[in-house]
PDB file of N, CA, C and O in Angstrom:
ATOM      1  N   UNK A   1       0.836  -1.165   0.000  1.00  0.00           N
ATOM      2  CA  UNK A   1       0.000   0.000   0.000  1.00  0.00           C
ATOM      3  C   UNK A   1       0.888   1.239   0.000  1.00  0.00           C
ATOM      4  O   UNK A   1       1.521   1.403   1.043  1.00  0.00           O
ATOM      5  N   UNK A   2       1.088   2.282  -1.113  1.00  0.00           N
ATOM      6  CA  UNK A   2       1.435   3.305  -0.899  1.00  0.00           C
ATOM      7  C   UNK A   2       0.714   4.416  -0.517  1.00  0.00           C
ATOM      8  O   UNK A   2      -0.463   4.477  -0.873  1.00  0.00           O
ATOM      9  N   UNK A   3       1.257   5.426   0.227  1.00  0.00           N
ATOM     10  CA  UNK A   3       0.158   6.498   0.866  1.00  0.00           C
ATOM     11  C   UNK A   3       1.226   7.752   0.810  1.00  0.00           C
ATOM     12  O   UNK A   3       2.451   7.693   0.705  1.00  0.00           O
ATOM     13  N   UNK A   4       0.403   8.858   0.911  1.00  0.00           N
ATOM     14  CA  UNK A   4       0.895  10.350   0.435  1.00  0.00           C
ATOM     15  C   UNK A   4      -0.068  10.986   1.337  1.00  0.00           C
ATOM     16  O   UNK A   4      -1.219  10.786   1.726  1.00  0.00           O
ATOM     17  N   UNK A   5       1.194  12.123   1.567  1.00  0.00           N
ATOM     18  CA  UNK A   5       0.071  12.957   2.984  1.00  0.00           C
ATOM     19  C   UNK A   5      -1.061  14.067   2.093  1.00  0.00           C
ATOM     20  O   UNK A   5      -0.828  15.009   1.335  1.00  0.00           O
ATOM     21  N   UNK A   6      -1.807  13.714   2.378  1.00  0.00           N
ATOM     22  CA  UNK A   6      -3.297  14.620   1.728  1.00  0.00           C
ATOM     23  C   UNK A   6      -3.064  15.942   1.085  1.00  0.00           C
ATOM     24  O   UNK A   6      -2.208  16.629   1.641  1.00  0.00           O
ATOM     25  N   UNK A   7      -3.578  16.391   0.147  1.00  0.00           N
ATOM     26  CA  UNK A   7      -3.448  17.780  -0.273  1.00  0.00           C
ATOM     27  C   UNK A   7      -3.882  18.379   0.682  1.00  0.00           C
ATOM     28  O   UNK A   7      -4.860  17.878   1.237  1.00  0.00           O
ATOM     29  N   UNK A   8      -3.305  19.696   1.236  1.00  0.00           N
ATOM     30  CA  UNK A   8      -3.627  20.776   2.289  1.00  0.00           C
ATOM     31  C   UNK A   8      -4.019  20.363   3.362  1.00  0.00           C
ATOM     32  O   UNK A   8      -5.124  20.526   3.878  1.00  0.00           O
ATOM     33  N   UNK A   9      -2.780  19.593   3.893  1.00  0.00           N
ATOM     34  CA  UNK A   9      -2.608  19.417   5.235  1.00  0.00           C
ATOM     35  C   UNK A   9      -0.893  20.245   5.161  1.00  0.00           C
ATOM     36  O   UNK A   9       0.041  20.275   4.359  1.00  0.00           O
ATOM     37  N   UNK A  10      -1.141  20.699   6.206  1.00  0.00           N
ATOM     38  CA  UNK A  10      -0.226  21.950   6.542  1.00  0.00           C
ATOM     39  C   UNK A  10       0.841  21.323   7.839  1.00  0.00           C
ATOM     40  O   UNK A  10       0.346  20.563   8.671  1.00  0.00           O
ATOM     41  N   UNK A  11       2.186  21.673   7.917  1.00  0.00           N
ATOM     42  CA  UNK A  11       2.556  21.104   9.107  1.00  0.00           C
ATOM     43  C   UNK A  11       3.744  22.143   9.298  1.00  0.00           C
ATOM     44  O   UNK A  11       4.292  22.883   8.482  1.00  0.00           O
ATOM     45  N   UNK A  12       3.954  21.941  10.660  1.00  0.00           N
ATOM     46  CA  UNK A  12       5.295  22.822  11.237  1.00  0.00           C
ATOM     47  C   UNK A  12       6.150  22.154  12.046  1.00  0.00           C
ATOM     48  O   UNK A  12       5.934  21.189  12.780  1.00  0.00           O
ATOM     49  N   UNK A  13       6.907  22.618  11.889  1.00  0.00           N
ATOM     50  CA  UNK A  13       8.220  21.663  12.677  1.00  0.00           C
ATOM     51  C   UNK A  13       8.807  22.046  14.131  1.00  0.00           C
ATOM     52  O   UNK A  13       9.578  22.971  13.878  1.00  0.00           O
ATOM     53  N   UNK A  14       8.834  21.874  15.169  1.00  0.00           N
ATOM     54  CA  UNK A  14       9.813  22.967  16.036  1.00  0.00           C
ATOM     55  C   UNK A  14      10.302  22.025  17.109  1.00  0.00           C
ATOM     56  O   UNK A  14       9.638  21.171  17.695  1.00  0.00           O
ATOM     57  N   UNK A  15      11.557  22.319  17.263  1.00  0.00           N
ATOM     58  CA  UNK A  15      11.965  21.032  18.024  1.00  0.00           C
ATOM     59  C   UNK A  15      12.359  19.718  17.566  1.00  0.00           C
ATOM     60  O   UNK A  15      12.973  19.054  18.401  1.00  0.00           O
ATOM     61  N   UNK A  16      12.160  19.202  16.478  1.00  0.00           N
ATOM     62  CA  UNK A  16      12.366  18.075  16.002  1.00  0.00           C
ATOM     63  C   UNK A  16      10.983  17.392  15.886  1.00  0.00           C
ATOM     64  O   UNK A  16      10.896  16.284  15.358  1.00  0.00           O
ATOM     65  N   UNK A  17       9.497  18.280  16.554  1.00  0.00           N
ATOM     66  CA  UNK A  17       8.638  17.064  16.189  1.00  0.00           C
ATOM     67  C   UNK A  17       7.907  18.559  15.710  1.00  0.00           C
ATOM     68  O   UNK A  17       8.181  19.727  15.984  1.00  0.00           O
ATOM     69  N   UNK A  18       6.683  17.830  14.734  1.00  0.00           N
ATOM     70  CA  UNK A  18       5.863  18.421  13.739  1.00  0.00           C
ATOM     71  C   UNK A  18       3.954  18.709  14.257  1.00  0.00           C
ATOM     72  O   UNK A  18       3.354  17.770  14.781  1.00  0.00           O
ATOM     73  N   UNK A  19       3.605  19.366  14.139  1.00  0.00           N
ATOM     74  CA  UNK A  19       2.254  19.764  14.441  1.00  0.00           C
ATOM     75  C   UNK A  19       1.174  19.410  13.173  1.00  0.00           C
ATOM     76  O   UNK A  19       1.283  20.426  12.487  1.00  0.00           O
ATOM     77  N   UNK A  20       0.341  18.663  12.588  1.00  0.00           N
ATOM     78  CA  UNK A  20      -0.227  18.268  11.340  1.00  0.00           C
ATOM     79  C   UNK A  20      -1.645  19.041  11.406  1.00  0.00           C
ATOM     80  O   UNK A  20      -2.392  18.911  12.375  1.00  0.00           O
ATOM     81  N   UNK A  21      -2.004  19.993  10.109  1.00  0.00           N
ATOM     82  CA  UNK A  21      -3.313  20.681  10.276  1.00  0.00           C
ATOM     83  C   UNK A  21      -4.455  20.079   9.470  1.00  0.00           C
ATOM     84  O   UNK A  21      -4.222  20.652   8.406  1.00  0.00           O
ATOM     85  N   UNK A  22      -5.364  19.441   9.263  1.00  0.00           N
ATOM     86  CA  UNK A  22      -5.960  19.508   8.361  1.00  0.00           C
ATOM     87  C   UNK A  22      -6.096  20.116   7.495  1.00  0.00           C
ATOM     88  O   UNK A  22      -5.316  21.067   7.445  1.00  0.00           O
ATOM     89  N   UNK A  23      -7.007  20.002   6.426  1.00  0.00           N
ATOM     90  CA  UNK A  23      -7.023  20.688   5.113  1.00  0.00           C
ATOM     91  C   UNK A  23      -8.319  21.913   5.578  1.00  0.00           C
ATOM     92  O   UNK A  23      -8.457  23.071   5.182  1.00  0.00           O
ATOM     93  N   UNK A  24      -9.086  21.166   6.493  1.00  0.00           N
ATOM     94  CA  UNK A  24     -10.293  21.711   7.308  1.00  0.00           C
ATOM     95  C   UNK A  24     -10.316  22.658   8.591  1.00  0.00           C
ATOM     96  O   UNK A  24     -11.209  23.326   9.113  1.00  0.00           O
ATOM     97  N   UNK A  25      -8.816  22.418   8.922  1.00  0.00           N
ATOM     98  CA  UNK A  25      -8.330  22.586  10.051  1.00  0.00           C
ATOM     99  C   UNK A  25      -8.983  22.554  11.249  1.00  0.00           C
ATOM    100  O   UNK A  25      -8.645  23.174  12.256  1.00  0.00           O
ATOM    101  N   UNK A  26     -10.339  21.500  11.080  1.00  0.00           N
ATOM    102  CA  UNK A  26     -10.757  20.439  12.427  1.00  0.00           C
ATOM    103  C   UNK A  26     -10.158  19.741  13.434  1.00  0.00           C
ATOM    104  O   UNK A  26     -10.469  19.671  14.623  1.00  0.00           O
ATOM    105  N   UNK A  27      -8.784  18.957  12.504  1.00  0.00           N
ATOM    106  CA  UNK A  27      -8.005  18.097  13.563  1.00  0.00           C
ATOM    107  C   UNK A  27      -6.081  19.184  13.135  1.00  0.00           C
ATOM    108  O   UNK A  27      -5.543  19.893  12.285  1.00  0.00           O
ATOM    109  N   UNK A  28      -5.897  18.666  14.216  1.00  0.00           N
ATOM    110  CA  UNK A  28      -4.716  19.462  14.815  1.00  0.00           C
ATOM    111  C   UNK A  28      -3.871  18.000  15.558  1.00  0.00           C
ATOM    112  O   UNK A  28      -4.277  17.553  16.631  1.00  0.00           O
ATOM    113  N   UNK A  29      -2.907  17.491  14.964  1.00  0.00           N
ATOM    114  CA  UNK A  29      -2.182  16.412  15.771  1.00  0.00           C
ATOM    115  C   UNK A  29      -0.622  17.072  15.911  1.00  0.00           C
ATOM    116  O   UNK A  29      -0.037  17.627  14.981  1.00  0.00           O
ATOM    117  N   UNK A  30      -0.063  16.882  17.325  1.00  0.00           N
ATOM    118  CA  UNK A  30       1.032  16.882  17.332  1.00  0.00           C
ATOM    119  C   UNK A  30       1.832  15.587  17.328  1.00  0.00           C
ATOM    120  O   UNK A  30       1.473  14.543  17.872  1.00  0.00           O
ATOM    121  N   UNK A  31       3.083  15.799  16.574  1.00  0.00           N
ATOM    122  CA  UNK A  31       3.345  13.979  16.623  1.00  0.00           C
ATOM    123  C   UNK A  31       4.949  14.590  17.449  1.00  0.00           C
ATOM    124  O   UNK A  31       5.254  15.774  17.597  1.00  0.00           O
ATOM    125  N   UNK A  32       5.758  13.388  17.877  1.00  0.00           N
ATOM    126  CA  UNK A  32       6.722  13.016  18.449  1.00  0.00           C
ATOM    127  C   UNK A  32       7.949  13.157  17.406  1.00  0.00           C
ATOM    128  O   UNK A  32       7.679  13.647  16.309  1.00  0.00           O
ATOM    129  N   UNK A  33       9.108  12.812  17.640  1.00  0.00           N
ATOM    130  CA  UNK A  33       9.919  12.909  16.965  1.00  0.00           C
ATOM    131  C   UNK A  33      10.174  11.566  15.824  1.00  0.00           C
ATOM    132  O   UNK A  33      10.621  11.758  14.693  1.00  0.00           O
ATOM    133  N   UNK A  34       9.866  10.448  16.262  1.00  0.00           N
ATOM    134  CA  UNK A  34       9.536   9.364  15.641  1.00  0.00           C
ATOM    135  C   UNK A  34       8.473   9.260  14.342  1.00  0.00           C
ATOM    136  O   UNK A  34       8.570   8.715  13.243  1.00  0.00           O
ATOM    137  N   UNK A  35       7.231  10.178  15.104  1.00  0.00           N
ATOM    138  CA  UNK A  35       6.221  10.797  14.163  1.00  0.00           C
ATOM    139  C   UNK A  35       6.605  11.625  12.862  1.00  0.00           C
ATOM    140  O   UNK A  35       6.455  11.486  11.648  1.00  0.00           O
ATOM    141  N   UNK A  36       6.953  12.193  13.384  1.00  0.00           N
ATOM    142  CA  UNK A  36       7.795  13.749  12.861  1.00  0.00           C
ATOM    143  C   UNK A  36       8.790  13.045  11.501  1.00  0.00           C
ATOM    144  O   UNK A  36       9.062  13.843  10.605  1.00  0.00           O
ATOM    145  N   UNK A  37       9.229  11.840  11.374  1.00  0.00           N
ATOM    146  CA  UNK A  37      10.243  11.167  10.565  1.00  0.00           C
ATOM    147  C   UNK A  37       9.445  10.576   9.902  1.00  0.00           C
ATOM    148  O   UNK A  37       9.614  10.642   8.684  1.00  0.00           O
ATOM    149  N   UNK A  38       8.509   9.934  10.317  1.00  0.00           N
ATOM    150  CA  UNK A  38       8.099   9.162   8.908  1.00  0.00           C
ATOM    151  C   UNK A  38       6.651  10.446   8.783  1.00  0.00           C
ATOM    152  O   UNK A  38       5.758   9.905   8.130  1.00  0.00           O
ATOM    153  N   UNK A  39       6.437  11.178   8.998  1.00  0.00           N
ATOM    154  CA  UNK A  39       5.227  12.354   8.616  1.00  0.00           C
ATOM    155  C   UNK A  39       6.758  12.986   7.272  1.00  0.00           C
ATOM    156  O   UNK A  39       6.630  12.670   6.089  1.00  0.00           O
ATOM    157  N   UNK A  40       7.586  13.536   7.571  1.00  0.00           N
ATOM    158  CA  UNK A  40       8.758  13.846   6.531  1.00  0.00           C
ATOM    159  C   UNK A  40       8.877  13.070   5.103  1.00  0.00           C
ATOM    160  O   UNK A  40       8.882  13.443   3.929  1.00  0.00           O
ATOM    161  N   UNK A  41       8.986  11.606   5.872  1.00  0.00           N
ATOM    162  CA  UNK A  41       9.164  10.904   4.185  1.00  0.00           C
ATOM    163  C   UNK A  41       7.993  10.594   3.733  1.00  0.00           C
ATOM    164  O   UNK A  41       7.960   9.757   2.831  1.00  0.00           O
ATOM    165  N   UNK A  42       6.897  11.094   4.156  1.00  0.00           N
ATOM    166  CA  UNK A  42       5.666  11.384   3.382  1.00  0.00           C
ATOM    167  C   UNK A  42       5.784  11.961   2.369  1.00  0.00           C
ATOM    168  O   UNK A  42       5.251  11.562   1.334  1.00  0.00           O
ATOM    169  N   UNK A  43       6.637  13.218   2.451  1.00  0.00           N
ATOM    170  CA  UNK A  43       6.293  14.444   1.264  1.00  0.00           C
ATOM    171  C   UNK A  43       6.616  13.812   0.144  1.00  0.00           C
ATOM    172  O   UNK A  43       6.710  14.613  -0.786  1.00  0.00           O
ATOM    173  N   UNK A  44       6.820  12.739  -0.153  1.00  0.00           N
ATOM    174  CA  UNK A  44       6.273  11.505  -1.513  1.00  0.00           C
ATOM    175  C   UNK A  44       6.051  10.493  -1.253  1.00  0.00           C
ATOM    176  O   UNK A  44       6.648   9.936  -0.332  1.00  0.00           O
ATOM    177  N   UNK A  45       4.628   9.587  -2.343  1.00  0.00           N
ATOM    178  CA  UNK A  45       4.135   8.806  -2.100  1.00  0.00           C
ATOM    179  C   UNK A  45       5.235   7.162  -1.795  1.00  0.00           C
ATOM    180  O   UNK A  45       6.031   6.685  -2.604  1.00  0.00           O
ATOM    181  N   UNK A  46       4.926   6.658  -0.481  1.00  0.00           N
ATOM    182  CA  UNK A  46       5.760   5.694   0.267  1.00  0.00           C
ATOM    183  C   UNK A  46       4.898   4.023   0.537  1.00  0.00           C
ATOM    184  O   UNK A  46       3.980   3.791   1.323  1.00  0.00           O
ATOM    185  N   UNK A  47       5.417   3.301  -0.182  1.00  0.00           N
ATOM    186  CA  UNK A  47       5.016   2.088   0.107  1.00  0.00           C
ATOM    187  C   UNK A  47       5.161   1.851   1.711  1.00  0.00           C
ATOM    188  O   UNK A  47       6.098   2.553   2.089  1.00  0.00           O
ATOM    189  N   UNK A  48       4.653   1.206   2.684  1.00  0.00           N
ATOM    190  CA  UNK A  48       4.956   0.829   3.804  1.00  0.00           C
ATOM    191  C   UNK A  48       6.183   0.539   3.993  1.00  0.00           C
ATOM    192  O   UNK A  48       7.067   1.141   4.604  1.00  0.00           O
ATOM    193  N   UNK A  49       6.181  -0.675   3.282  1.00  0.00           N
ATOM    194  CA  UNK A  49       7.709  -1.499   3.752  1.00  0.00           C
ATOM    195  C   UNK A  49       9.052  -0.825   3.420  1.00  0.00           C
ATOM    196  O   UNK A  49      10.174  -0.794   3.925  1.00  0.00           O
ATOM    197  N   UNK A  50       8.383  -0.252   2.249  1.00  0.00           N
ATOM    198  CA  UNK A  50       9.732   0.906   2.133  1.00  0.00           C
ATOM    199  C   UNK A  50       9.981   2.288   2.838  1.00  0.00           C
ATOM    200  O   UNK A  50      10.964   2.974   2.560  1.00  0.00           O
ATOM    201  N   UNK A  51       9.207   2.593   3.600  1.00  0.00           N
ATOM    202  CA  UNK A  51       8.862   3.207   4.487  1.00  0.00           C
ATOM    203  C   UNK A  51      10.270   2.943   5.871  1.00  0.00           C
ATOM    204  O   UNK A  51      11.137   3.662   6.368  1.00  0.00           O
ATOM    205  N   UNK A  52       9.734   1.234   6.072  1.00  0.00           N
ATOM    206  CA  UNK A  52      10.264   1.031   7.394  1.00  0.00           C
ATOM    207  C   UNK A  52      11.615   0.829   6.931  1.00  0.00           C
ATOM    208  O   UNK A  52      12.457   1.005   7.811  1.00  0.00           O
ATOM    209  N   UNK A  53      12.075   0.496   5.745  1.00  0.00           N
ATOM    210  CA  UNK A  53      13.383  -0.130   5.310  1.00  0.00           C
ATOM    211  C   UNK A  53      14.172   0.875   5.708  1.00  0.00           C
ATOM    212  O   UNK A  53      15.053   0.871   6.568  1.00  0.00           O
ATOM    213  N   UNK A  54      13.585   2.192   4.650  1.00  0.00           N
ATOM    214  CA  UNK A  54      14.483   3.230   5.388  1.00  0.00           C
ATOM    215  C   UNK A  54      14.553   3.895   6.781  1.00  0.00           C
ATOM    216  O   UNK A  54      15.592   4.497   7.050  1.00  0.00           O
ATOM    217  N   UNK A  55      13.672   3.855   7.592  1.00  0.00           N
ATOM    218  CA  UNK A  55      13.042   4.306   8.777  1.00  0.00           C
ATOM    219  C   UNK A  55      14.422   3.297   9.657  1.00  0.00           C
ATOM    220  O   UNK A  55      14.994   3.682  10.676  1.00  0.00           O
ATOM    221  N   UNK A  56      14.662   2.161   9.027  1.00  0.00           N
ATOM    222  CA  UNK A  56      15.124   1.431  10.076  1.00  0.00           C
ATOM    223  C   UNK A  56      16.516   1.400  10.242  1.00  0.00           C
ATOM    224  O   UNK A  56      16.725   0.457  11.005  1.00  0.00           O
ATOM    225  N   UNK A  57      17.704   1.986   9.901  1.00  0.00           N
ATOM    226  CA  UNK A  57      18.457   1.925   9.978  1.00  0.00           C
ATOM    227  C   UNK A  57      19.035   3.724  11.321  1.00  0.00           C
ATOM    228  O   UNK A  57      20.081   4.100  11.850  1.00  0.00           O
ATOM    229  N   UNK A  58      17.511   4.256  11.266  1.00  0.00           N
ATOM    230  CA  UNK A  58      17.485   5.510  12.196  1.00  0.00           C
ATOM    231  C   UNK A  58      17.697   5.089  13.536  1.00  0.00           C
ATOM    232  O   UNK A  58      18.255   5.728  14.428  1.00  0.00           O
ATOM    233  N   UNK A  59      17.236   4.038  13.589  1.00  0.00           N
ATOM    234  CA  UNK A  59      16.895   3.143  15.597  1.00  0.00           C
ATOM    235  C   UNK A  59      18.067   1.868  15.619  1.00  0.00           C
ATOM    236  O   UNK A  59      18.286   0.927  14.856  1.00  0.00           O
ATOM    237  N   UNK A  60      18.616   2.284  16.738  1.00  0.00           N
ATOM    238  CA  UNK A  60      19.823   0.730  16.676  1.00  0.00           C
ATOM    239  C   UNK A  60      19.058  -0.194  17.240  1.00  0.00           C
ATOM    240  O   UNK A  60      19.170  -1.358  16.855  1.00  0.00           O
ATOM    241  N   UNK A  61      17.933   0.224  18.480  1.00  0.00           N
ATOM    242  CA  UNK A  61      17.082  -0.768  19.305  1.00  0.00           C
ATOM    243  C   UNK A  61      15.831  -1.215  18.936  1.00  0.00           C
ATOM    244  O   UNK A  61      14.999  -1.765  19.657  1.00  0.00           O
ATOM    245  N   UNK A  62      15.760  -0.965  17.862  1.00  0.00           N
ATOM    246  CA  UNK A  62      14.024  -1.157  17.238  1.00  0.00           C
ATOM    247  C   UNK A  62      14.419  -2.211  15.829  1.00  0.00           C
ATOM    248  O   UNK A  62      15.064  -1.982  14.805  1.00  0.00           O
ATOM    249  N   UNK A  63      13.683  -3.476  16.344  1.00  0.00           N
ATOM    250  CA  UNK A  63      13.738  -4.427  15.006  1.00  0.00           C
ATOM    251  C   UNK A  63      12.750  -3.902  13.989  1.00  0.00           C
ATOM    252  O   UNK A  63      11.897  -3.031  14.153  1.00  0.00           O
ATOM    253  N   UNK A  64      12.931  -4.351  13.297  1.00  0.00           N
ATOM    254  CA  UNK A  64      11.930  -4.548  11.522  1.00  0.00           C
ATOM    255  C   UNK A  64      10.507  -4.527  12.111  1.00  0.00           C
ATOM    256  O   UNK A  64       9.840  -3.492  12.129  1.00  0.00           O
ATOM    257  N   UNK A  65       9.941  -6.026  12.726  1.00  0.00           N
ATOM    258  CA  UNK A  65       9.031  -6.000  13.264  1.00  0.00           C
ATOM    259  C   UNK A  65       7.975  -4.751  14.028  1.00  0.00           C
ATOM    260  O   UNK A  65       6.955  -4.131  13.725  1.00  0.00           O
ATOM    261  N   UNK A  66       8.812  -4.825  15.045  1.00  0.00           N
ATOM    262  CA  UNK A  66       8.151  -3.527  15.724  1.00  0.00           C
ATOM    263  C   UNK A  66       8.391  -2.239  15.316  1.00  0.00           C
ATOM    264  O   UNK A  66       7.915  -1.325  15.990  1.00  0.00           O
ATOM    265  N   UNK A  67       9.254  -1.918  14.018  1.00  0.00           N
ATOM    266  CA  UNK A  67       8.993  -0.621  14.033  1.00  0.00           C
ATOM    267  C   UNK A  67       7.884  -0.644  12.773  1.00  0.00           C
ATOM    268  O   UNK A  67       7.241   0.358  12.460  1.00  0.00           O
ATOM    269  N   UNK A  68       7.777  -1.746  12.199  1.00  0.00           N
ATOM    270  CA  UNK A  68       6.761  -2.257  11.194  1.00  0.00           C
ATOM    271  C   UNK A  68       5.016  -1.774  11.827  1.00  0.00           C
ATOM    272  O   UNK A  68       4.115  -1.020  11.459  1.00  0.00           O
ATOM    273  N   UNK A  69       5.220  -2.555  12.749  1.00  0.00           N
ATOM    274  CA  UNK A  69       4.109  -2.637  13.987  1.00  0.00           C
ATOM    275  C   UNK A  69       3.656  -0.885  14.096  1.00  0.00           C
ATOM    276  O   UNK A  69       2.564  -0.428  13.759  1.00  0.00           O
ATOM    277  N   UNK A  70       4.986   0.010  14.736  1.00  0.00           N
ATOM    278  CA  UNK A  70       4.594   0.907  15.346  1.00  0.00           C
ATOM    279  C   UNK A  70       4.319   2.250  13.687  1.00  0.00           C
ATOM    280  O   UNK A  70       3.588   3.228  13.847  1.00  0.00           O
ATOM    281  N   UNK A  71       4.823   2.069  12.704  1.00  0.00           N
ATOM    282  CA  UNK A  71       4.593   2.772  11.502  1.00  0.00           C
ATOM    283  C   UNK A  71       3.807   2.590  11.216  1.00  0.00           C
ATOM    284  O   UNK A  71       3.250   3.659  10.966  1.00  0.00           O
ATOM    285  N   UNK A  72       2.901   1.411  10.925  1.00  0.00           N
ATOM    286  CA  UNK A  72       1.531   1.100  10.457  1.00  0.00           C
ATOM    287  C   UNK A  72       0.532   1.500  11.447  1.00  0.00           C
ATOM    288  O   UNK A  72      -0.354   2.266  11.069  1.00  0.00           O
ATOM    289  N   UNK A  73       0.544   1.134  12.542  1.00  0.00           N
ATOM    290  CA  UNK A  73      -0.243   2.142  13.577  1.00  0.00           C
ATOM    291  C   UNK A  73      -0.202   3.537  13.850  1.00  0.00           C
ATOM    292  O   UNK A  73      -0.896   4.211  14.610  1.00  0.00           O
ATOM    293  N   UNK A  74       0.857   3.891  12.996  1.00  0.00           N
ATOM    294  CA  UNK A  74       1.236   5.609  12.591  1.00  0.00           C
ATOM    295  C   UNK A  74       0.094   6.130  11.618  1.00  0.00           C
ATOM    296  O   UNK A  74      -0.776   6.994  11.729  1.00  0.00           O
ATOM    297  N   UNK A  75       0.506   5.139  10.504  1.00  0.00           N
ATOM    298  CA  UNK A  75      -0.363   5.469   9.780  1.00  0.00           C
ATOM    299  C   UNK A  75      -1.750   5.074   9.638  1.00  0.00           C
ATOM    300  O   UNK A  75      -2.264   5.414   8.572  1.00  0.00           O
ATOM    301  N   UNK A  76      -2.390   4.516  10.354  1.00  0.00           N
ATOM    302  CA  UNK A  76      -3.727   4.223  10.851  1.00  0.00           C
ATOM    303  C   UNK A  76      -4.481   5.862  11.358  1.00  0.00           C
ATOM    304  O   UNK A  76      -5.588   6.335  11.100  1.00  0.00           O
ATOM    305  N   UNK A  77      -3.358   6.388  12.141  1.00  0.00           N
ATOM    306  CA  UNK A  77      -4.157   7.033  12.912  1.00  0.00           C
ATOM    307  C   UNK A  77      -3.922   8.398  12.396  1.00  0.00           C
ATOM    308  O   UNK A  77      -4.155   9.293  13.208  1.00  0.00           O
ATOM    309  N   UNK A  78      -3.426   8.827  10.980  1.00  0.00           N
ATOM    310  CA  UNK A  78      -3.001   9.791  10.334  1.00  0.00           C
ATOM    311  C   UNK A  78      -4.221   9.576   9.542  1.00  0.00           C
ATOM    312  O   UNK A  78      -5.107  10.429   9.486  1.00  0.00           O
ATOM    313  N   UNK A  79      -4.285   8.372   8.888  1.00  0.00           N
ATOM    314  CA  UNK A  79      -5.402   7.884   7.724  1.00  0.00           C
ATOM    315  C   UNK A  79      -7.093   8.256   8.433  1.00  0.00           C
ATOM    316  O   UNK A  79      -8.132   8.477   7.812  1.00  0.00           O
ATOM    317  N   UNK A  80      -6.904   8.223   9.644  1.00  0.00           N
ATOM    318  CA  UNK A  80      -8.486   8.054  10.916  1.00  0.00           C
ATOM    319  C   UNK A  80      -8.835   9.502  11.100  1.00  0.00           C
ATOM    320  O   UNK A  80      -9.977   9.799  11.452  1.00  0.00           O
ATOM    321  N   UNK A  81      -7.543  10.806  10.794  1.00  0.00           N
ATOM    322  CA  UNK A  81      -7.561  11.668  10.971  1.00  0.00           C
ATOM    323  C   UNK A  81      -7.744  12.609   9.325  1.00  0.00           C
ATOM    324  O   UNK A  81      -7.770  13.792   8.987  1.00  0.00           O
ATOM    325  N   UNK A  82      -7.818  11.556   8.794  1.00  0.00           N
ATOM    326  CA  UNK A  82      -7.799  12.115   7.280  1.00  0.00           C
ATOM    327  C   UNK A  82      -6.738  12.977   7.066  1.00  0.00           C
ATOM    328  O   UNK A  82      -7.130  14.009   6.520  1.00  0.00           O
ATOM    329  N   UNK A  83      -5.424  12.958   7.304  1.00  0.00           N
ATOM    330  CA  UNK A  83      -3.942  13.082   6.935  1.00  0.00           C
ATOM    331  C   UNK A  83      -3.302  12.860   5.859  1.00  0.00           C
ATOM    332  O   UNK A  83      -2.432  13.549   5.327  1.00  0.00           O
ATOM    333  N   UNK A  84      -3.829  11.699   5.483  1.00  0.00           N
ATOM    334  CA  UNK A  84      -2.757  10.868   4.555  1.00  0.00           C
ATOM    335  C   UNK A  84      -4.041  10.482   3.631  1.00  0.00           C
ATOM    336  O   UNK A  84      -5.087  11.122   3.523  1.00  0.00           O
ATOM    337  N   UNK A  85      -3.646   9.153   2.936  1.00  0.00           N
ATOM    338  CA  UNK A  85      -4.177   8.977   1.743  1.00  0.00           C
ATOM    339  C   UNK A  85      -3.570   7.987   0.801  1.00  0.00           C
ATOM    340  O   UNK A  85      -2.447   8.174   0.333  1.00  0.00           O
ATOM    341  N   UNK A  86      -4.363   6.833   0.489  1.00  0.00           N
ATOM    342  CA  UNK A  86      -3.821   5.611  -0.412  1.00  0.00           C
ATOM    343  C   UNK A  86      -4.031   6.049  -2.054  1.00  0.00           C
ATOM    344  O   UNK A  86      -4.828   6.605  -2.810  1.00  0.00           O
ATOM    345  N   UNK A  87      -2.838   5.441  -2.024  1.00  0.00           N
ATOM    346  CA  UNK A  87      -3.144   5.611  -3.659  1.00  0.00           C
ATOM    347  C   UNK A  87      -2.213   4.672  -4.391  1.00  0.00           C
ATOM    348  O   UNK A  87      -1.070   4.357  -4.059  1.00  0.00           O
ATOM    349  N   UNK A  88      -3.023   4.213  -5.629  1.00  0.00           N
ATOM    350  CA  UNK A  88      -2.112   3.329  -6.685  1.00  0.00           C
ATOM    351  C   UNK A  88      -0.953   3.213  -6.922  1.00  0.00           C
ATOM    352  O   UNK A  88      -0.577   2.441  -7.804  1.00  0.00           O
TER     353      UNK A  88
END
């Protein structure tokens, strides 16, 4: 599944982690710094797994698995927030 962060969702950076606006600007998420990295390699459309491939060489303590685990539940709750967006 590849996914791309939504047209006019707006974000800011400060600190190392990112604030995400809607296009509606209804929802307002702040994400973490972990967040903040894969919300970045959004700004083009990202297969999952290629997602974590690169994601994974960022964490010495985080296997494949769980950071598999914790990216896809990233993007669950970006997708729940209407953030992101699947596409072909």
């Amino acid at each position: 599944m590849r996914v791309r962060r939504k047209p006019g969702v707006t974000s800011e950076t400060v600190d190392g982690e990112a604030v995400l606006i809607g296009p509606d600007a209804k929802e307002v998420i702040a994400v973490n710094a972990v967040g903040t990295l894969v919300w970045e390699a959004l700004a083009s459309p990202r297969d999952t797994d290629d997602l974590v491939d690169e994601l994974l060489g960022t964490f010495d303590d985080v296997g494949r698995d769980e950071l598999q685990r914790d990216v896809r539940g990233f993007l669950s709750e970006l997708r729940e927030a209407d953030l992101i967006e699947e596409i072909d």
